[in-house]
C-alpha positions in Angstrom: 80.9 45.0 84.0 80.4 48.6 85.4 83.3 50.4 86.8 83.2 51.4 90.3 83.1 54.9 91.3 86.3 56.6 92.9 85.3 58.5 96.1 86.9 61.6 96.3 88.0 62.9 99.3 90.0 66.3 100.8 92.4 66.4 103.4 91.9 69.6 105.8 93.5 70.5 108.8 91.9 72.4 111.7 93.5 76.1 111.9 93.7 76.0 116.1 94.4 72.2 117.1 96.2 71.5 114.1 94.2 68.1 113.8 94.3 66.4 110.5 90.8 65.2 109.0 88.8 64.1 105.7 85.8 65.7 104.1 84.0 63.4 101.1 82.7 67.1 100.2 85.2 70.2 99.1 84.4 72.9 101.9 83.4 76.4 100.5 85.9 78.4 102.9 88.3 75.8 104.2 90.4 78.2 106.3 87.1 78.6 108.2 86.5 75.0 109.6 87.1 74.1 112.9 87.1 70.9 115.1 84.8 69.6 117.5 87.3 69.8 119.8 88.4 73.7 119.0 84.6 74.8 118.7 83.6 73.3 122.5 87.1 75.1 123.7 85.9 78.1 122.1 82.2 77.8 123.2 82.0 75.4 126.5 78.5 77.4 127.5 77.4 75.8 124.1 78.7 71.7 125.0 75.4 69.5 125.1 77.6 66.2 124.9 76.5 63.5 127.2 78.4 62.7 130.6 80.1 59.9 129.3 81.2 61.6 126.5 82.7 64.1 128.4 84.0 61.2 131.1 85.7 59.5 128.1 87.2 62.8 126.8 88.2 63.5 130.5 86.5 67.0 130.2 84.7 68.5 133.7 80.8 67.4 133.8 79.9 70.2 135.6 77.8 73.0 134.2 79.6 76.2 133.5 78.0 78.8 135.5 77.1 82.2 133.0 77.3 85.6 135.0 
């Protein structure tokens, strides 16, 4: 009977939302990683996420105008 293989996994924690989540891969620079959340806030000319996305997130559809 073969044994089964333990996944390992790595508990890191987003340095601006504080939000708590699990990589099956160790991350090369792990103070560097950032949320999906914290990289749209830091980037909203960059958010391609659907409407409803957005709608169920309760983040504005509208397109952010770039001056």
């Amino acid at each position: 009977m073969k044994r089964r293989r333990e996944k390992v996994t790595y508990n890191y924690e987003c340095s601006l939302t504080q939000e708590q989540y699990v990589l099956t891969e160790k991350a090369a620079h792990p103070k560097d990683l950032l949320s999906v959340k914290a990289y749209y806030d830091m980037n909203p000319e960059m958010d391609d996420r659907p409407a409803v996305i957005k709608k169920k997130l309760g983040i504005s559809t509208e397109p952010i105008q770039k001056q």
